[in-house]
N, C-alpha and C positions, 0 to 999 in steps of 0.2 A: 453472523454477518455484522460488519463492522458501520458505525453512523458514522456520516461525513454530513459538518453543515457546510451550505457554498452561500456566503453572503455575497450577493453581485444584484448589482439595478439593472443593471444591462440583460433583459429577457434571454436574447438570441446566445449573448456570452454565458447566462445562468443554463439554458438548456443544452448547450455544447458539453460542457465542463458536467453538470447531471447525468448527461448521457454517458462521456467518459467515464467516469467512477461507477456509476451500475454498469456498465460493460465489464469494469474490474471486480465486479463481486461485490462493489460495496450498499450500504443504501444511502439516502441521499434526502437533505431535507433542504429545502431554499431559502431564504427573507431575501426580500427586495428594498431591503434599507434599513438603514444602519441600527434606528432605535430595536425592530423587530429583531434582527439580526442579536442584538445585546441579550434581548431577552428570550431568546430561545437558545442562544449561547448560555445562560445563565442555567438557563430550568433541565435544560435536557442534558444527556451524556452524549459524549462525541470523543470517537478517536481520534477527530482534527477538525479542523477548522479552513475551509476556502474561504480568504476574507476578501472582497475587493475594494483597493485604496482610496478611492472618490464613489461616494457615498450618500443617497439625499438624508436631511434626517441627522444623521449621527456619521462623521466621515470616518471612514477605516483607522485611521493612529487612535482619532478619542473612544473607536470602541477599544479597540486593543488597551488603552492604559486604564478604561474602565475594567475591563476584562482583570488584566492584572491585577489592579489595586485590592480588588474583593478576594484574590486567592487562589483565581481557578486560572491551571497553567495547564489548559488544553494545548496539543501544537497548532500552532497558524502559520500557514503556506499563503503570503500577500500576494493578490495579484495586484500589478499597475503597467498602465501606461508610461508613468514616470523613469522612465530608463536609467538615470542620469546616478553618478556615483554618490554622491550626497542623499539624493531621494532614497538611494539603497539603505545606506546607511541611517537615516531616519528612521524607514520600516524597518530596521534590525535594533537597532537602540528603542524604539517603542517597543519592543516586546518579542515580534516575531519571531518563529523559528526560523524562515528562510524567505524569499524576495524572488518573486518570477514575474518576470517584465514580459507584457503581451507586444507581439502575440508571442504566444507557445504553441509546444508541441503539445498533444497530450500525453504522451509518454514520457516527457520531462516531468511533469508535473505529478504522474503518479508517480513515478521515481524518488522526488522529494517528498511527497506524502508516505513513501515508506521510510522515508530517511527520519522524519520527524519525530514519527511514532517510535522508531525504535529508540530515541536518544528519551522518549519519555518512559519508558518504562522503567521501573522500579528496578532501584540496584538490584544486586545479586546476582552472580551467575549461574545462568541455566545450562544444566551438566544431562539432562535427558530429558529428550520427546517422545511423545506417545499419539497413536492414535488406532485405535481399538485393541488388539493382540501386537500391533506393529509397534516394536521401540528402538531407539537411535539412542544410543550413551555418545557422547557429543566428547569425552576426552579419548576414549579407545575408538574411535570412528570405527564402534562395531553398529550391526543394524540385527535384528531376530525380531520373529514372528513367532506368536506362542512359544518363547523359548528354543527356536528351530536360528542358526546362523544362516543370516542371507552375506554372501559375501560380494562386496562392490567395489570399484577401481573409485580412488579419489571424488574425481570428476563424480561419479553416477551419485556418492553419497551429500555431494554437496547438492546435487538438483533434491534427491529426500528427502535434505535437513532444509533447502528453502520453500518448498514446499508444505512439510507436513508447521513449519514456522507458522504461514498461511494458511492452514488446514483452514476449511470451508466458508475461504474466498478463491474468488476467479483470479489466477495467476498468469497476467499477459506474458506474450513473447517477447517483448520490451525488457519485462518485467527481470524474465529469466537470463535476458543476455546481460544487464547490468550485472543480476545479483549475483550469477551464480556464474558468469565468464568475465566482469570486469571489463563488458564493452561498453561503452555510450553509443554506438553506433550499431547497425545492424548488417553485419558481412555480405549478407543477400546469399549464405549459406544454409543448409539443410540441417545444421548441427545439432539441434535442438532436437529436431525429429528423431536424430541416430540416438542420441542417449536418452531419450525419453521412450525411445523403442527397448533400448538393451536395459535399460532400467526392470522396465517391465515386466521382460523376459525372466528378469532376474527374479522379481518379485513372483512370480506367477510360479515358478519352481521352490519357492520357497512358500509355499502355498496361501500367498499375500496377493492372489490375482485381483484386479478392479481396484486398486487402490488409487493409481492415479488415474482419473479421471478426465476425460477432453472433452471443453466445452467447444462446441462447433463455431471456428471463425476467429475465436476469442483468445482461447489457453487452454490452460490445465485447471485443475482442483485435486487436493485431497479431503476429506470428510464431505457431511452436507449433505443436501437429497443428491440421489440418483441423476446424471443427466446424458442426455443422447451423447453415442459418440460420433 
């Protein structure tokens, strides 16, 4: 499971934003101002960072340029009230990886928090994924289980390879109509359902059953404990 810190003073706005991110699989640790916020950004590990930009204590830019000066180039997804084009660009020249001006959606917001994380990860390209007997060769967009070929249309191996990407976190619907159809928006169609059912099918024949996983309400998963479907 992936840490997320949310530095925000704002209670009501710190447990929204908590909520959302453990809805997403993630876990989730809070400071309610800035000095805290520095130093648990400091000590701990974190796949990202929710910063918010007025701050008591220590305000969002001087953690961020403390943050940076020392070394550590966690992503940071800034919130602010401050809309305005200059303010943006302030939060992106201190440091940040990206700028979301409240309110938001919360599916914007995970959106760019997977956007962040991917552009940190260490070069090199990844040519295959695994998760138990199940593996994806990412240049032959072939897929086999125990050495057994599962064969899949485009589409089915792209939901796969973003998922098994995610393997055991909670992958929302949001999540999957960005990554894996190139919407920002959501159709208010059943699409997801059809290929995540024929996916299955597929896998289940290729005797890969239960690998994708539906969390009730929420999404998907692959790896991780067990959960209801």
């Amino acid at each position: 499971m992936l840490n997320i810190l949310c530095i925000e003073d704002d209670a009501a706005m710190a447990d929204h934003v908590a909520r959302g991110l453990r809805e997403a699989g993630y876990h989730v640790d809070i400071a309610n101002n800035g000095r805290t916020g520095l130093d648990m950004a400091q000590a701990g590990s974190y796949a990202a960072i929710v910063l918010d930009r007025m701050l008591p204590e220590l305000d969002g830019l001087s953690l961020l340029a403390r943050l940076r000066d020392t070394g550590n180039n966690t992503p940071v997804v800034m919130l602010s009230a401050l809309a305005s084009l200059d303010e943006r660009v302030r939060g992106l020249r201190a440091g940040s990886d990206d700028y979301v001006t409240k309110p938001f959606e919360m599916a914007e917001l995970l959106a760019r928090l997977e956007v962040v994380q991917r552009r940190g990860q260490p070069a090199g390209e990844v040519t295959r994924l695994t998760e138990g007997d199940l593996e994806l060769d990412l240049l032959s967009r072939r897929v086999t289980y125990a050495g057994r070929r599962i064969d899949l249309q485009p589409r089915e191996f792209r939901l796969l390879e973003y998922l098994v990407r995610h393997k055991g976190q909670v992958v929302t619907r949001s999540m999957l109509l960005e990554g894996v159809w190139d919407y920002h928006f959501d159709p208010g169609t059943n699409v997801i359902d059809v290929h995540v059912s024929r996916l299955r099918k597929k896998l289940d024949e290729g005797g890969a059953g239960n690998i994708v996983q539906t969390v009730r309400g929420t999404g998907y998963r692959v790896g991780g404990e067990a959960v209801s479907a």
